[in-house]
C-alpha positions as CSV (number, residue, x, y, z in Angstrom):
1,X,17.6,25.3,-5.5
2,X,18.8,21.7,-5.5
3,X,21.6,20.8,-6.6
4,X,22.9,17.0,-7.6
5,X,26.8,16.5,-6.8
6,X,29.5,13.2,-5.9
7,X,31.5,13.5,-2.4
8,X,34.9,13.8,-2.8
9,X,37.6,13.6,-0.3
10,X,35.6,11.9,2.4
11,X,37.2,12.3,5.8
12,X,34.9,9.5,7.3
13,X,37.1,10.2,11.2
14,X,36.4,13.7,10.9
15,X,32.8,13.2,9.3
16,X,33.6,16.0,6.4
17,X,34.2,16.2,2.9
18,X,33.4,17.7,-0.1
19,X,30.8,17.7,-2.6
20,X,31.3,18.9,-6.7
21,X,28.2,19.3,-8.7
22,X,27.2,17.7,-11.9
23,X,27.9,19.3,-14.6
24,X,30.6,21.9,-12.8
25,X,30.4,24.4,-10.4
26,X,30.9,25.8,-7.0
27,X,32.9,23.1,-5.4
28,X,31.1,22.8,-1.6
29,X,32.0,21.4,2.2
30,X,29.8,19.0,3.6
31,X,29.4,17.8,7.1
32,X,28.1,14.8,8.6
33,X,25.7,16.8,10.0
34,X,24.0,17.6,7.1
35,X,22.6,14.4,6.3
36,X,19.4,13.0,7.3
37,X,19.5,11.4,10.5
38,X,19.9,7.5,10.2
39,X,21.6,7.8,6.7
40,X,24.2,5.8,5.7
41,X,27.6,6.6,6.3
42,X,28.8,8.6,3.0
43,X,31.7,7.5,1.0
44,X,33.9,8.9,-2.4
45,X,32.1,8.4,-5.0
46,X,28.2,9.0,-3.4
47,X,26.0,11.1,-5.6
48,X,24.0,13.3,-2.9
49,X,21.1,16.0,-3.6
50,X,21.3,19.4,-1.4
51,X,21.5,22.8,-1.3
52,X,24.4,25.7,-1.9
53,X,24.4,28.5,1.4
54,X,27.8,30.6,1.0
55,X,28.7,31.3,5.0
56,X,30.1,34.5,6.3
57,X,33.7,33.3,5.3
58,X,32.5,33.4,2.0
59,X,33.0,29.3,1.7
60,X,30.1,27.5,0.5
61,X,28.5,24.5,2.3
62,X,26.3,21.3,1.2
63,X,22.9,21.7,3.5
64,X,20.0,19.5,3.2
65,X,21.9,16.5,1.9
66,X,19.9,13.5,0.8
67,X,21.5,10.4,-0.9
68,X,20.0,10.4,-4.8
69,X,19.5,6.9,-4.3
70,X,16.8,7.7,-1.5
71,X,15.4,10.4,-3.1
72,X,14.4,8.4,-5.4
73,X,13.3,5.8,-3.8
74,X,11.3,8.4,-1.6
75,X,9.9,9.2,-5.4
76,X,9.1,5.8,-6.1
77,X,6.9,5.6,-2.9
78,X,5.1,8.8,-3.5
79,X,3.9,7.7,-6.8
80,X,2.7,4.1,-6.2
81,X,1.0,6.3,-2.7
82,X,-0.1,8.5,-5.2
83,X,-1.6,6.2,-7.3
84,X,-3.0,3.6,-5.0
85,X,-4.8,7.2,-3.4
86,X,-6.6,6.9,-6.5
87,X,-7.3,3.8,-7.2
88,X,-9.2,3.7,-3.5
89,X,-11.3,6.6,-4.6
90,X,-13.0,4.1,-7.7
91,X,-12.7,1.1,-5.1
92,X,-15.1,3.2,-2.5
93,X,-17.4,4.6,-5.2
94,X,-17.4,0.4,-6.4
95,X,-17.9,-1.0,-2.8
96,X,-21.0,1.6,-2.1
97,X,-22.2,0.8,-5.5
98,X,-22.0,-3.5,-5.0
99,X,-23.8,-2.7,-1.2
100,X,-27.0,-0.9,-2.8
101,X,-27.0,-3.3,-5.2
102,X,-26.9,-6.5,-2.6
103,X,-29.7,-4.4,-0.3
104,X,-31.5,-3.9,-3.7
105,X,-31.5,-7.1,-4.3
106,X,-32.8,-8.0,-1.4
107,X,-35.2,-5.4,-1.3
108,X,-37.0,-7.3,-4.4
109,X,-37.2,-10.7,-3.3
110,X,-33.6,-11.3,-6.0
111,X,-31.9,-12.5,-3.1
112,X,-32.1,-13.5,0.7
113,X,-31.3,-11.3,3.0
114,X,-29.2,-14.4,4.5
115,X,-26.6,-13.2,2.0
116,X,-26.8,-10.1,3.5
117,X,-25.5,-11.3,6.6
118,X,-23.1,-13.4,4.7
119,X,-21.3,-10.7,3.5
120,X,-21.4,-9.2,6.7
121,X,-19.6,-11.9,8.8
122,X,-17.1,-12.8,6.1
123,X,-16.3,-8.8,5.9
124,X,-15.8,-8.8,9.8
125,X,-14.2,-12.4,9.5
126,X,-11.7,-10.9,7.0
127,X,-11.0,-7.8,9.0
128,X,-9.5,-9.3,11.8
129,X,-7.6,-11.6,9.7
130,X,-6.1,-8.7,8.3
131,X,-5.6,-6.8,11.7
132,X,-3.7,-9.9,13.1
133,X,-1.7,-10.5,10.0
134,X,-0.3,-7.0,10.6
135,X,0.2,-7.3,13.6
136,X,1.9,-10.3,13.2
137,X,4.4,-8.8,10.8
138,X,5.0,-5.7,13.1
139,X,6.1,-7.9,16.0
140,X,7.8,-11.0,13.8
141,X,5.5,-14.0,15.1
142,X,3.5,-16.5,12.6
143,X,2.2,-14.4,9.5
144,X,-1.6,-15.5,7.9
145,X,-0.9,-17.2,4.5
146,X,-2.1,-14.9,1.8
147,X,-3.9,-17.4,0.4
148,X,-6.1,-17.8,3.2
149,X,-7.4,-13.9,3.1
150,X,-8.0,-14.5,-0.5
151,X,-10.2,-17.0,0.5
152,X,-12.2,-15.4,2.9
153,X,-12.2,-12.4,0.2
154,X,-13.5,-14.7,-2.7
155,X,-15.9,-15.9,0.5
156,X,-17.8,-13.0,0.4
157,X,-15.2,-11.0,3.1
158,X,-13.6,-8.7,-0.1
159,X,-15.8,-5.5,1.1
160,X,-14.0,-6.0,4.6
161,X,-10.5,-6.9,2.8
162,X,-10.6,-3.7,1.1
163,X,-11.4,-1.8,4.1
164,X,-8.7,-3.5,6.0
165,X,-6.2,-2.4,3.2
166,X,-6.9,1.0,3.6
167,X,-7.7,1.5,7.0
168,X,-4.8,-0.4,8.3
169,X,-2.6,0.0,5.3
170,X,-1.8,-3.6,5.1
171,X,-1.8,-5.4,1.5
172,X,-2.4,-2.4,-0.2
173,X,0.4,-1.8,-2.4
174,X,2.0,-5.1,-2.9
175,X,1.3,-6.0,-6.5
176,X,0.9,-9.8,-6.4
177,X,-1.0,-9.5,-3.7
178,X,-3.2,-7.5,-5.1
179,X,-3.7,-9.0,-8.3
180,X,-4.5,-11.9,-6.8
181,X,-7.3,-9.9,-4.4
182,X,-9.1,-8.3,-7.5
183,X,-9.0,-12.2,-9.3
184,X,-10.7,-13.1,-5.7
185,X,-13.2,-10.2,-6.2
186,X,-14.0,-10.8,-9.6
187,X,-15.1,-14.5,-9.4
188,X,-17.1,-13.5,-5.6
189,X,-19.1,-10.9,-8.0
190,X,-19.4,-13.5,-10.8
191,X,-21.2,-15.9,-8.1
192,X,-23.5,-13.2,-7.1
193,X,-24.7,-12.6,-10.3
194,X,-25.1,-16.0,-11.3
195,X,-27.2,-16.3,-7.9
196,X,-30.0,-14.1,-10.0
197,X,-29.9,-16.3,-12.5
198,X,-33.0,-19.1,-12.5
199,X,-29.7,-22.1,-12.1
200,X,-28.0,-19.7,-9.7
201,X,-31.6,-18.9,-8.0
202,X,-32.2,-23.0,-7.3
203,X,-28.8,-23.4,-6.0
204,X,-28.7,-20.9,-3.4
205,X,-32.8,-22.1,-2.2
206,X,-32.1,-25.9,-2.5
207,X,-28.5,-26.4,-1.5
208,X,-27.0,-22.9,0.3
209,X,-30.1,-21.6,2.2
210,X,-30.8,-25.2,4.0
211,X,-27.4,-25.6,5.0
212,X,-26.8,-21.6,6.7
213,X,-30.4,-22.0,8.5
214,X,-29.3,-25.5,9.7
């Protein structure tokens, strides 16, 4: 069972102290040693989570020690992991849903299949521009700006941007940037249904079409 406590009587030279738990109890020894490795050095007054063992000399001892504070942070991660776990479950079902519908589209003379091979380059365009940002970040050298993935997303690259999110686990959590990547998608899927649309149908023959054959 875990139990929540505050150190007391922190020897920080000798790594050792002691550990009373909320609410009263079976005062405890805790070493150094019991914390997870590359913790924080403790100090009076830290509230810790762990577990009670009495030892053969019938003196209790704190094992398993984990800062509250990163518990539940650790919490806080699994939730918004959690959550974002399901979100990408609707987002996979969405993106197979949008790619019938573009090949059905095409499939009935709706659209060319030029478009098709829009979406593909801007997908693969936006890919890589995700693979690089990351990498960027991992090894501190000039970052992407996020407003240029949102571009390439509202481009026609979102089906790529959302695989790079998961796959590389890069802009998938972070809730700007994300509000700002479904605003991107929402305004790409408003195009491609105005495109079916007779305005939208004499744009895309008379302006677009020209210009990506030329």
């Amino acid at each position: 069972m875990k139990l929540q406590g505050k150190i007391l009587n922190w020897n920080d030279d000798k790594g050792f102290g002691f550990v009373e738990p909320n609410g009263g109890g079976q005062r405890a020894f805790v070493h150094i040693k019991s914390f997870k490795y590359g913790s924080k050095r403790p100090i009076n007054g830290d509230v810790i989570i762990y577990e009670l063992v009495k030892e053969a000399n019938n003196r209790f001892k704190a094992v398993k020690v984990q800062f509250a504070s990163d518990a539940r942070e650790a919490n806080k991660r699994k939730k918004n992991y959690n959550k974002a776990s399901s979100n990408n479950v609707v987002r996979h079902i969405f993106t197979i849903i949008f790619c019938f519908a573009l090949l059905a589209s095409v499939a009935m003379g709706k659209l060319s299949s030029i478009i098709i091979g829009l979406y593909v380059v801007m997908s693969i365009i936006t890919y890589i521009a995700y693979a690089i940002d990351k990498s960027s970040a991992q090894s501190g050298n000039w970052r992407t700006k996020e407003s240029t993935l949102h571009l390439f997303a509202l481009a026609g690259g979102w089906p790529g941007a959302f695989w790079a999110q998961q796959r590389l686990r890069h802009k998938s959590i972070k809730k700007e940037f994300q509000m700002g990547f479904r605003t991107t998608v929402f305004l790409n899927l408003l195009g491609f249904f105005w495109l079916h649309t007779e305005s939208g149908s004499h744009f895309l023959h008379i302006v677009v079409l020209p210009l990506l054959k030329f």
